[in-house]
KOLGUVEX-676447 format. One record per residue: z, x, y of N, C-alpha, C in turn. Coordinates in steps of 0.001 Angstrom, whole numbers, plus 500000, padded with zeros to 6 digits. Layout:
<recs>
ZXYZXYZXY ...
</recs>
This chain:
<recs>
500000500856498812500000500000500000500000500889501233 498696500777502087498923501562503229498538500904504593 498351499906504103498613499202505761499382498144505635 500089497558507081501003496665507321500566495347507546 501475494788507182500616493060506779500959492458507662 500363491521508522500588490451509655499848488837509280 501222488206510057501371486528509719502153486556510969 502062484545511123502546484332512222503735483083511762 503468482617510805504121481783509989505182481811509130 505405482811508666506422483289507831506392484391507075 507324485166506252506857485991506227508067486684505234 507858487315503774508795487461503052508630489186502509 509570489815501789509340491159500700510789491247500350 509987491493499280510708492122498235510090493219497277 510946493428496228510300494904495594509798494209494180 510070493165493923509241492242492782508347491287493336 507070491138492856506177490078493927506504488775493480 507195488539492319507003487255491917508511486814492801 509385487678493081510557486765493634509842486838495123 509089487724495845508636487618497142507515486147497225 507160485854496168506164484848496269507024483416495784 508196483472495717508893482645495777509708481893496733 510056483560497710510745482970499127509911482632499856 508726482982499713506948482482500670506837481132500307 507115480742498911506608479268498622508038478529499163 508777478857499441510228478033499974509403477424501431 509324478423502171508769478479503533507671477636503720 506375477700503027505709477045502872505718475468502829 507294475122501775507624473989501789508632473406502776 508836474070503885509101473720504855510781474372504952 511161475298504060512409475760503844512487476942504830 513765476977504959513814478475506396514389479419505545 514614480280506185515039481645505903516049482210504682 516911481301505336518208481558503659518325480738502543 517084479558502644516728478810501617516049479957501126 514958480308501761514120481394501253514527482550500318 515163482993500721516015483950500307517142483670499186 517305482444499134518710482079498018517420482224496965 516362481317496896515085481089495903514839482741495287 514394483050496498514329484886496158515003485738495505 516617485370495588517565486023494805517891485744493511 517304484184493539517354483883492065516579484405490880 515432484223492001513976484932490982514191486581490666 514253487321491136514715488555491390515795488590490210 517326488158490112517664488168489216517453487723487608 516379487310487975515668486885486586514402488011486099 513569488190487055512506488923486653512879490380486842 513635491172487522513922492394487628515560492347487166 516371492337486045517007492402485361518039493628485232 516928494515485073518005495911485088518198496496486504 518028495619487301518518496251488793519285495053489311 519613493841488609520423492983489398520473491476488831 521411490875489180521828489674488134522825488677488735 522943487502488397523770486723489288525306486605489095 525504488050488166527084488621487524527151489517488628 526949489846489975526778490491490507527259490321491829 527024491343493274527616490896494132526472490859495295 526940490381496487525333490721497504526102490492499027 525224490510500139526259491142501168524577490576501828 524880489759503074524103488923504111524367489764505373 523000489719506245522590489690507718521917488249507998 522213487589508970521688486304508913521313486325510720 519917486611511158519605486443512639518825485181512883 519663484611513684519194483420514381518915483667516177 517911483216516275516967483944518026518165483206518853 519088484419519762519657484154521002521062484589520838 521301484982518982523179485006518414522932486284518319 524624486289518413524803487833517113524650487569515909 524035488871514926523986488379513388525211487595512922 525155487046511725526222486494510871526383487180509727 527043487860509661527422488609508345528371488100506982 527986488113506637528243487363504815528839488446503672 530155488718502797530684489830502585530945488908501503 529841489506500354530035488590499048530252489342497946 531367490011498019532089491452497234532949491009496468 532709490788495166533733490707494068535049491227494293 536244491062494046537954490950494016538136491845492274 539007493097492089539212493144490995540473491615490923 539772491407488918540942490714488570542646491020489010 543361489934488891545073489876488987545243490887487280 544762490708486333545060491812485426544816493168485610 543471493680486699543307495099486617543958495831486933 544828496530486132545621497610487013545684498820485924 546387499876487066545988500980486153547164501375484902 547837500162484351548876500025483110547700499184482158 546972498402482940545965497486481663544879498919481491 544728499995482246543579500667481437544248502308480983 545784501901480403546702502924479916546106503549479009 545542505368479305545324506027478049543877506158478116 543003505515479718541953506315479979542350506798481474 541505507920481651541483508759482622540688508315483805 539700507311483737539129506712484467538353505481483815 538078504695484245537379503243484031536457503505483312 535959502923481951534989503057481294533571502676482240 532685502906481573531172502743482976530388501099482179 530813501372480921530385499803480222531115499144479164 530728498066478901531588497515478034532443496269478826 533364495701478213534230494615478500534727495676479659 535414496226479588536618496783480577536208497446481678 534132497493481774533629497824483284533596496415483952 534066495342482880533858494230483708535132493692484442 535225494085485595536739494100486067536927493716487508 535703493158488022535285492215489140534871490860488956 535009489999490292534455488892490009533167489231490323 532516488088490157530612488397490645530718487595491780 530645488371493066530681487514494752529318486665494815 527628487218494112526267486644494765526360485461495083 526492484739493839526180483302493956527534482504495445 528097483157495291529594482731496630528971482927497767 527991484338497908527483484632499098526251483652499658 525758483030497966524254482064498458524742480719498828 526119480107498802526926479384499161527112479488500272 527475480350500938528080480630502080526957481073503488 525951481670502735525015481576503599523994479907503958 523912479408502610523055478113503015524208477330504050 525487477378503869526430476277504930526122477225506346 525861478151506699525542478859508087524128477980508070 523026478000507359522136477087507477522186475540507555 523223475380507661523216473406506999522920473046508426 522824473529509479522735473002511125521255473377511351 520434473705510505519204474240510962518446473012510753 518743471655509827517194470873509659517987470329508073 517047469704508335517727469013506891517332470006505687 518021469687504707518211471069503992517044470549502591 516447471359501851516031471055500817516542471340499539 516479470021498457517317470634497048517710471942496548 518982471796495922519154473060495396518310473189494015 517944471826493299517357472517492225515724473045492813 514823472784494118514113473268494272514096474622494292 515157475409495147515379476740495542515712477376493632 516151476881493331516367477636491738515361477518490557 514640476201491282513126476130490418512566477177489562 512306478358490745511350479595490331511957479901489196 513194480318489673513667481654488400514318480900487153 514261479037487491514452478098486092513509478842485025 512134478421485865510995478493485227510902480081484193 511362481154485448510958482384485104511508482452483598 513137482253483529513876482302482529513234481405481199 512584480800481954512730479566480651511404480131479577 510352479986480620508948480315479950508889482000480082 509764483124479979509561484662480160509097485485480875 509855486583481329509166486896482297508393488641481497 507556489088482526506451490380481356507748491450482646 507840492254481430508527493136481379507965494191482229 508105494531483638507902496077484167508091497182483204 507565498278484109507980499580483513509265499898483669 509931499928484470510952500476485084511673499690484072 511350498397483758512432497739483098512586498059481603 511162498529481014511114499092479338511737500641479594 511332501257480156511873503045480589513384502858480147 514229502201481629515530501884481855516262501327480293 515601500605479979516182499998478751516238501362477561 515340501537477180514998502999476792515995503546476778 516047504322478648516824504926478579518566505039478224 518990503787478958520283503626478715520753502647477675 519862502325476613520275501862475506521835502236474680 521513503261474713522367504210473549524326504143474560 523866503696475860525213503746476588525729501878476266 525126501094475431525700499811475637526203499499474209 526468500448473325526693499987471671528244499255471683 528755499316472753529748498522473077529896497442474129 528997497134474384528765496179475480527971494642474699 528627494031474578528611492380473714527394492021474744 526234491458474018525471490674474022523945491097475093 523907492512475101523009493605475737521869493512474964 521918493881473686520892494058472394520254492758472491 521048491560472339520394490365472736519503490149473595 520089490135474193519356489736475917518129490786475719 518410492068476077517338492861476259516571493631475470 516801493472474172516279494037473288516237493385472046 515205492208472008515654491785470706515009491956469533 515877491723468603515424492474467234515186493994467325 516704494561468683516671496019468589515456497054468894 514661496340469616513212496834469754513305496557471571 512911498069472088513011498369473603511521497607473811 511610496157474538510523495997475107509343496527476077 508083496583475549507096497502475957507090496669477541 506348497676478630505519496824479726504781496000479409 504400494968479894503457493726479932503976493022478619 505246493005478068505721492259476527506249490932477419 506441490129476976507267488484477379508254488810476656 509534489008477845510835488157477330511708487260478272 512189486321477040512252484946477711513872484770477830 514832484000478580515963484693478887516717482633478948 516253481953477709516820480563477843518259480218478263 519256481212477572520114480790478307520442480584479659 519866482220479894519917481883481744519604481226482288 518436480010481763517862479151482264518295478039482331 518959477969481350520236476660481321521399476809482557 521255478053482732522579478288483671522310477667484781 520987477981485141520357477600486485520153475991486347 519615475498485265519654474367485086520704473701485805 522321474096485120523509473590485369523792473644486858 523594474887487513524162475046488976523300474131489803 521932473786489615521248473332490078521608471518489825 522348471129489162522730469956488644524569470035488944 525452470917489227526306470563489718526975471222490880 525656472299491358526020473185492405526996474202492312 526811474996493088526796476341493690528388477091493024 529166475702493209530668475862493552531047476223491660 530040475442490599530739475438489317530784476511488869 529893477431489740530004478870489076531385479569489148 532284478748489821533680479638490242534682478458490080 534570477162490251535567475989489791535028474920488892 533836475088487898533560474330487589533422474544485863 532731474081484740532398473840483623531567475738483455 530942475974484188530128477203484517531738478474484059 532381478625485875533647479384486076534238479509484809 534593478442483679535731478160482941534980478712481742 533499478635481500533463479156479925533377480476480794 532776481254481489532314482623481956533895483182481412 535032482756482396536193483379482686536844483571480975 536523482324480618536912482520479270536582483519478039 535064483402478335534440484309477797535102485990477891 534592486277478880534985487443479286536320488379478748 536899486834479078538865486948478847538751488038477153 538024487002476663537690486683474819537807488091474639 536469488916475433535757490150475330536860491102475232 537956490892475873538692492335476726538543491958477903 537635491826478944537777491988479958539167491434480560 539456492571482070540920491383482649540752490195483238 539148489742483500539014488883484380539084487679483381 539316486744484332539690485158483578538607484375484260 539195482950484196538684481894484545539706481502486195 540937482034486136541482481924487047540775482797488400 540525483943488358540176485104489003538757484320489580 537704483936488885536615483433489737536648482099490185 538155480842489688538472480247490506538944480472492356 539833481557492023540459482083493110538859482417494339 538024482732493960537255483652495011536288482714495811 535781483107496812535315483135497730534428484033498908 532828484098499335532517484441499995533609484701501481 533029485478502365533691485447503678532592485947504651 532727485132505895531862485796507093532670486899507884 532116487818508061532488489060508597532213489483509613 532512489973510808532038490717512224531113491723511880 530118491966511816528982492986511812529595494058512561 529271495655512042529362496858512379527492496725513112 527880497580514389526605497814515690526707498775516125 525346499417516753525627500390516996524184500598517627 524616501709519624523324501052520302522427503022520391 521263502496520331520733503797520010519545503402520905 518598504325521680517294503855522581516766502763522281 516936501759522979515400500772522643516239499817521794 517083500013521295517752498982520085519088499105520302 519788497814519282520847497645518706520696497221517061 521374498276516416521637498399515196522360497317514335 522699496109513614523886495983512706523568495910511339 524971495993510579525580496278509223526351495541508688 526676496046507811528126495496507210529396496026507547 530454495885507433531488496486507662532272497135506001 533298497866506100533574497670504817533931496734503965 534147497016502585533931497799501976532511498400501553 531809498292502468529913498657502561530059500049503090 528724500755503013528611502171503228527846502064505108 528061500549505057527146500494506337527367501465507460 528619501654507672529261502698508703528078503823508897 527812504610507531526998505530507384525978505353507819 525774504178507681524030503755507726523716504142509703 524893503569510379524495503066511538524740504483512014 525424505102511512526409506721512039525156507525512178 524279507610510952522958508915511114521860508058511795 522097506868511760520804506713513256521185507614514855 522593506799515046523528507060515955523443508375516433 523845509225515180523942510835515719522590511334515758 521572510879515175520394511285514864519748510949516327 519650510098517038519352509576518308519769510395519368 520862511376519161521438512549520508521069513376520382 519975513754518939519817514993518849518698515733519336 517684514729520211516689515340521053515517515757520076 515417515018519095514002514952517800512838514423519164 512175515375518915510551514847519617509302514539518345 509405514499517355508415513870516719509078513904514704 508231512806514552508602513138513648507997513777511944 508512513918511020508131514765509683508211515869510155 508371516849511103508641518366511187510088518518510815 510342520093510683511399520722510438512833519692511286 512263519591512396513263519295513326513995517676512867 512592516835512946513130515978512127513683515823510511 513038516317509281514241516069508264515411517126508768 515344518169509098517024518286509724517680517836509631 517295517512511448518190516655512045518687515416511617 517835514632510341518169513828509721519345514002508627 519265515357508096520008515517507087520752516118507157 521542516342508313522661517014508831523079515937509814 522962514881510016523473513634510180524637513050509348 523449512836508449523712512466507015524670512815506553 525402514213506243526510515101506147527643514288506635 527602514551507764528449514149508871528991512657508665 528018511467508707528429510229508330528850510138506976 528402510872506144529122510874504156529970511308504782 530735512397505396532059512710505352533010511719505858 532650511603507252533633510322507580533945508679506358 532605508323505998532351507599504942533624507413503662 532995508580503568533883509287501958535690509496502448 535965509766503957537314509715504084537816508022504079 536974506995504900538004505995505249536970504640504842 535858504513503936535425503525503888535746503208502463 536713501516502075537468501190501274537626499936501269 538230498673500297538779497700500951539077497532502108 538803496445502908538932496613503961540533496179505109 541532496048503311542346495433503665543490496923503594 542418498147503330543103498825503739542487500575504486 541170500242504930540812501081505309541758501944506689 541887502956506305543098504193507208542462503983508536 541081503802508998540795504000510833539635502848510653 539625502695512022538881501812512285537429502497512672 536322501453512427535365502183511436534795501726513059 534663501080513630534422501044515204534439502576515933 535656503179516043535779504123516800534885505346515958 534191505085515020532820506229515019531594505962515687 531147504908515838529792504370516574530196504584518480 530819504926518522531436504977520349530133506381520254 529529506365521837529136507106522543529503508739522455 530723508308522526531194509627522744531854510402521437 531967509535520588532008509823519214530826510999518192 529609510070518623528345510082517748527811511428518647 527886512170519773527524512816520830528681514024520381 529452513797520221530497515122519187529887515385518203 529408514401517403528737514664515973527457515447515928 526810514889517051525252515434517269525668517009517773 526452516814518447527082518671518782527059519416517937 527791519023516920527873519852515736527064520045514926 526048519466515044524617519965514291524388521466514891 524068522323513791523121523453514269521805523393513872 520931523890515071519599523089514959518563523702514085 519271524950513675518514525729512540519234526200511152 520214525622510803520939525973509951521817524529509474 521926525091508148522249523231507364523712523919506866 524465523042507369526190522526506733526099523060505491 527250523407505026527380523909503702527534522466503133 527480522354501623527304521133500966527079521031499231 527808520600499175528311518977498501529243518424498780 528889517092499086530109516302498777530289515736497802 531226514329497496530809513783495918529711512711496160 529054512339495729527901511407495438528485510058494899 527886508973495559527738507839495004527058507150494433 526782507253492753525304506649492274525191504938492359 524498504223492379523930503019492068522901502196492374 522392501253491987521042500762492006521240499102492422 520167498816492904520241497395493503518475496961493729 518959495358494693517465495566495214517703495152496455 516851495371497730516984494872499094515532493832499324 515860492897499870514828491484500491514951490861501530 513893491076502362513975490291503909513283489376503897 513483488360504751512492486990505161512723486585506657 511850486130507493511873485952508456510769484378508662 511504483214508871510804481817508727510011482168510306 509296480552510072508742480382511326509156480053513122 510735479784512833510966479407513955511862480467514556 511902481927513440512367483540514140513513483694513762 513783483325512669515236483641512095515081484267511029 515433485415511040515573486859509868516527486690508728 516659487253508415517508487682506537517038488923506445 518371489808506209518255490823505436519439490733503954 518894490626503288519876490735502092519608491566500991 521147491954500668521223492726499425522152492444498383 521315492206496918522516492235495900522137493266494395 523182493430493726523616494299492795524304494149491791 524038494932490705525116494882489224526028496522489604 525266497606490506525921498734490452525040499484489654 525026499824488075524236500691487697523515500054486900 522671500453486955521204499738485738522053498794484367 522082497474484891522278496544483682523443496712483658 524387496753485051525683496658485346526431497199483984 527402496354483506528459496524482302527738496509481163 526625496040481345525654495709480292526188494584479315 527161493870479993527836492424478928527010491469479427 526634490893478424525860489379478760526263488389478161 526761487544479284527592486514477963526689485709477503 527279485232476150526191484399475387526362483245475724 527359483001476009527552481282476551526668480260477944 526119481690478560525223481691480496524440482650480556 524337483579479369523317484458479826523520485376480989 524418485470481554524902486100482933525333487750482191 524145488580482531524779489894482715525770490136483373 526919490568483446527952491657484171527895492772484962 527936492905486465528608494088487299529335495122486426 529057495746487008530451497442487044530956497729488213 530500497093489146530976497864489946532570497957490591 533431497528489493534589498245489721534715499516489204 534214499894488972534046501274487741534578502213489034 533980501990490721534126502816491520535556503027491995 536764502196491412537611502208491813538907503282491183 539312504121491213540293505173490524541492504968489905 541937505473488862543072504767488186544541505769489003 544204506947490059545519507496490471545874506654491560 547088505661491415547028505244492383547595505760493875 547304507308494196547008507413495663546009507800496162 544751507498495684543447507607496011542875506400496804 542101506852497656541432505997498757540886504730497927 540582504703496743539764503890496433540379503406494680 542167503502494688543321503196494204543052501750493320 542932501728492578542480500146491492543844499387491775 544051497958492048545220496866492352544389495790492349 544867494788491472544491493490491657543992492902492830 543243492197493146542547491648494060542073492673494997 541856494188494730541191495331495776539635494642495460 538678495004496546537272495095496810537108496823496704 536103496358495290535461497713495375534563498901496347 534766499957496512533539500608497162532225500314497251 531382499918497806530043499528497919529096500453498411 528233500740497451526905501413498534526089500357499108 526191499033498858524726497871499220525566497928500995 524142497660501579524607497532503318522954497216503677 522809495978503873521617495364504354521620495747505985 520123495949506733520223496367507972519437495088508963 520089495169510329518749494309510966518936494799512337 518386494886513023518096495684514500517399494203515205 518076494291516614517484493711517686517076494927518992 515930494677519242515174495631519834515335494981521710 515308495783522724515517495842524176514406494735524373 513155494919523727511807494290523913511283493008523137 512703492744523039512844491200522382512284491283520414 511943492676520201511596492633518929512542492506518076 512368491445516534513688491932515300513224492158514333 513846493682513771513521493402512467514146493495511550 514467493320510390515279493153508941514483494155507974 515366495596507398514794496570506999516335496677505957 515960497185504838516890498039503834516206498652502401 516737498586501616516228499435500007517540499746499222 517204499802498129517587500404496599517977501740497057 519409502029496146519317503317495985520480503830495866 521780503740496125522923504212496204523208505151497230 523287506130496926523416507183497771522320507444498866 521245507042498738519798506965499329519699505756500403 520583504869500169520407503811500922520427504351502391 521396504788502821521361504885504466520353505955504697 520156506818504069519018507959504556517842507197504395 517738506263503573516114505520503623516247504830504696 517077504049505112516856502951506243516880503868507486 517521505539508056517566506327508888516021506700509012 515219506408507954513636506720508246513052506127508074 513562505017507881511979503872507789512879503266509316 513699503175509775513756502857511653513604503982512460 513854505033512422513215505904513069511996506392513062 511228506101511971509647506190512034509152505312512989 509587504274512640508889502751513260509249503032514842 511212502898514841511333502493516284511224503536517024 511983504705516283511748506265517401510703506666517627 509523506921516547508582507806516680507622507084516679 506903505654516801505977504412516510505061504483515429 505563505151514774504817504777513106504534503764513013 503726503122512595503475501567511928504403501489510587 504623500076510415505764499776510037505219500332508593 503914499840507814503824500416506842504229502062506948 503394502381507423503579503777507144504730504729507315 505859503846508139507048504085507969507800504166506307 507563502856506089507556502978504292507283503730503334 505983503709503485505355504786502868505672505926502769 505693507126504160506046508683504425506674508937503566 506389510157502811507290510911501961508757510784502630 509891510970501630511204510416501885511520511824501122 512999511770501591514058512917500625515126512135500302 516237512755499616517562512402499584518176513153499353 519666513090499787520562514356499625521740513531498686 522082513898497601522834513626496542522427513277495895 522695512039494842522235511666493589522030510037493813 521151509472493033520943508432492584520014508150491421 520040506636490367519400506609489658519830507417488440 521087507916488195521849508665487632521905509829487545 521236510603488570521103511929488884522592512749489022 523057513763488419524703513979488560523921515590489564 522974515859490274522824516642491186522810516433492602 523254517170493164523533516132494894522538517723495682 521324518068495541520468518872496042520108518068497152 519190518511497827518191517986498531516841517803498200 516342516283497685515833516588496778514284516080497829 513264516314497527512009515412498465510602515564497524 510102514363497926509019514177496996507466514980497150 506824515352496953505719516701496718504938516445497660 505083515443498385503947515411499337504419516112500724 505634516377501297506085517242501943505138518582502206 504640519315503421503936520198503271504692521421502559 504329521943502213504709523510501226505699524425502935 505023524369503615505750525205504699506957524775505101 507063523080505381508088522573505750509475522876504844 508787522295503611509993522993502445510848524379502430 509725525325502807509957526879503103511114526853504181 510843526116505113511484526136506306512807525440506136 513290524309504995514392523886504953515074525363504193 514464525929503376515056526635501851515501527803503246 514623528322503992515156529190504838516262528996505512 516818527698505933517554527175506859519094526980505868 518924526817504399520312526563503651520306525494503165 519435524827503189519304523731502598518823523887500851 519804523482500173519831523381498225518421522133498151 516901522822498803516297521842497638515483521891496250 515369520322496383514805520348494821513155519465495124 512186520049494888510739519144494518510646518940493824 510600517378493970510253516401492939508646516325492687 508457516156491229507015515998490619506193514714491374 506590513858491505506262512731491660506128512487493292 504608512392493346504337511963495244504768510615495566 505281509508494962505811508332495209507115508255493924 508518508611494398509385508912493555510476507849493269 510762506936491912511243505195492134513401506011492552 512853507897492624514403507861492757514595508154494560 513734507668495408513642507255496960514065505622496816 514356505279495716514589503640496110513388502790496437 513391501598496386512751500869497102512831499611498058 512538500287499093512435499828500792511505498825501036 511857498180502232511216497361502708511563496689504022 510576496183504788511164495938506827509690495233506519 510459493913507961509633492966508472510092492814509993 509198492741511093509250492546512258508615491620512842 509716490590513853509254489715514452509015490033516058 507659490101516103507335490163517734507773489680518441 507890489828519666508257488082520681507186487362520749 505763487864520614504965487194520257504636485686519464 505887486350518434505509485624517072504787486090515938 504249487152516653503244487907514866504282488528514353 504104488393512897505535489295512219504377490141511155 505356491286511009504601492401510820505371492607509446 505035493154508507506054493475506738505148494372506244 506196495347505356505604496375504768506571496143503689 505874496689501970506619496500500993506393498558500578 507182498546499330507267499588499095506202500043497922 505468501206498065504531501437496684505300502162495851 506953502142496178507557502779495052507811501480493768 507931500505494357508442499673493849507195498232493400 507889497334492291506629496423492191506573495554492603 506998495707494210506935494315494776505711494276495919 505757493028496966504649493223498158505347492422499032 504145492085500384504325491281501103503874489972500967 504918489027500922504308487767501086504325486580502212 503113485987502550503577485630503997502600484350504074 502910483479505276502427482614505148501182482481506715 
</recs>
């Protein structure tokens, strides 16, 4: 994909086309933005599987023309059982199995919570319409990506303890090829059900009570009580003002801080163009800087040590940019945060954006699928530590660490756009260059996407935190980081699926909206 797609009507992406051609057909039918997008998330969790599931969690930007965003913080609660006496005699949280399952799943709370921010927009359309798609997907099969036969492949051999994996994704023990049909009925019943008693049974209803039970059955600590108890929440957006724009995020327990921190510092540092030396730099000695602060105080947010405000100040981000040296790279590693997700924007016709993101954490989360809903399982408590004086200390009802942090920018010149991606550790360095291509340096939005990308740490289960960048980088430039101290690594691959996959849509004041999808990924633009 190398040029950028324009519509005036609506306008959707994602990194699967069939869930992007789902939030397009919402729109079409006269549905706005977070209808769009609930449809989208459904499909998505059906057809792209090993990156995300409705056992899972997801985290809203919601722009409506004239507000501040509305932010949506749909982050699973460890269970009232998790503590570090229930996981006596390991050293840290298993990564699968019953006992990675040790969160509630926030998504479906968050697609709740976002359609009632919508209920004032117009009369609303069925919920079993919006769940239609991914009824269907589940019911009649969906053809198996690559990424999704590879992945399976690969991390097979990590689920021989994880109840009802082999099922779901491998049946009759056989790693499904690309282009194979598999068909996922239970899940389809699930959708059936929510779509027939709504949103809420997934957490107080006939849905909540076998899941919780289930689970209970497994080992897991979580119950039926635990996803009674929960609830989405709207949140104050993290901002942050850089030339020409205003930035927002998530707040914690999201990595958003980071996200907004290396635009922030990256913006003082006097970059005049970009892809030279000066720019990945200056990008990646940003980067440093916001992981560190990150990695000290971003946590539950019911107990993060500083307030995550007083890094985005002026005079904050302008210390940080100081401390860059403009030819020489920070010594480095820090620790890395791996995990995988997917990111999806939509922007309806009457200029109201979505950026959203949801997740299992690592490829095929816990890898538990219950048999009773078909609902794969999260891990992502796995990120939480069993010493309890660690920042990120396991206690009943804590919110785990998050890498997902959806982005959306309002521009001086009345422009918006809704931009994020896949990736874990990659997330904020991808969104630091697909908006600084676009807004700093006027890349077209595709080709913002597109440009060779790097990353500094690991993702995709990489346990190396190099600097790693994909081959299309010129040979000199590389020379010029390796000279400077920078640990990198070239990657084989000129479009690499371990850059994540990105995606941004922009609404003119015009009204033309502009979307670029990612050619890392198998999704596009869909628009009306």
């Amino acid at each position: 994909m190398l040029k950028t797609v324009y519509a005036a009507n609506g306008m959707f992406v994602a990194p699967h086309h069939l869930a992007a051609q789902a939030g397009r057909d919402v729109l079409r039918d006269g549905g706005n933005a977070v209808e769009a997008m609930v449809a989208a998330a459904a499909s998505i969790a059906t057809v792209y599987p090993h990156m995300n599931s409705i056992g899972g969690d997801g985290f809203w930007l919601i722009h409506e023309p004239g507000k501040t965003p509305v932010a949506i913080d749909a982050c699973g609660r460890a269970a009232k059982a998790a503590t570090p006496e229930f996981y006596q005699g390991y050293d840290q949280i298993p990564s699968r199995g019953p006992l990675a399952a040790l969160t509630t799943a926030g998504t479906i709370a968050g697609w709740q919570e976002a359609l009632a921010v919508a209920a004032s927009w117009g009369k609303p359309l069925p919920l079993s319409r919006l769940l239609a798609p991914a009824t269907d997907q589940a019911q009649s099969g969906i053809v198996v990506t690559q990424s999704q036969s590879q992945l399976t492949r690969d991390k097979s051999g990590q689920m021989t303890n994880a109840p009802g994996f082999f099922d779901a994704f491998m049946p009759g023990d056989n790693v499904p090829e690309p282009g194979s049909c598999l068909k996922q009925s239970t899940l389809a019943t699930t959708f059936e059900q929510l779509a027939r008693a709504g949103l809420d049974d997934f957490y107080r209803g006939e849905l909540g009570r076998a899941m919780g039970d289930e689970l209970q059955s497994l080992g897991s600590p979580l119950t039926a009580a635990d996803l009674a108890d929960y609830r989405a929440m709207r949140v104050t957006p993290l901002q942050v003002k850089v030339a020409g724009a205003r930035i927002f995020n998530l707040p914690p327990p999201t990595q958003g801080l980071a996200s907004l921190m290396i635009l922030g510092i990256a913006d003082k540092l006097g970059i005049k163009d970009a892809e030279g030396f000066d720019y990945v730099h200056g990008l990646v000695e940003a980067t440093k800087r916001a992981f560190r602060v990150r990695d000290r105080i971003v946590t539950d947010p019911d107990r993060v040590p500083e307030n995550p405000d007083d890094y985005l100040t002026e005079e904050r981000l302008a210390a940080l940019a100081q401390d860059v040296d403009p030819a020489r790279a920070m010594p480095w590693p820090n620790p890395a945060a791996p995990g995988d997700t997917i990111w999806m924007g939509c922007i309806d016709r009457d200029g109201r954006a979505v950026s959203f993101i949801q997740s299992i954490f690592w490829e095929f989360g816990s890898g538990v699928v219950l048999r009773n809903t078909g609902v794969n399982w999260q891990n992502r408590g796995i990120s939480f530590a069993l010493d309890p004086n660690a920042l990120q200390a396991l206690a009943p009802g804590r919110k785990p660490f998050h890498t997902l942090n959806p982005a959306l920018a309002h521009f001086d010149d009345g422009r918006v756009m809704s931009y994020g991606t896949m990736g874990g550790e990659g997330q904020p360095q991808t969104q630091a260059m697909v908006f600084s291509r676009y807004a700093m340096f006027n890349q077209s939005l595709q080709q913002s996407v597109t440009a060779p990308r790097w990353l500094l740490g690991r993702t995709w289960g990489d346990v190396s935190t190099s600097l790693k960048l994909e081959s299309r980088f010129a040979p000199e430039l590389v020379e010029q980081l390796r000279t400077a101290g920078h640990q990198v690594e070239l990657l084989d691959e000129a479009f690499s699926d371990t850059m994540g996959h990105a995606g941004a849509l922009v609404r003119r004041p015009d009204g033309v909206l502009e979307g670029a999808a990612d050619p890392r990924s198998d999704g596009c633009v869909a628009a009306l």
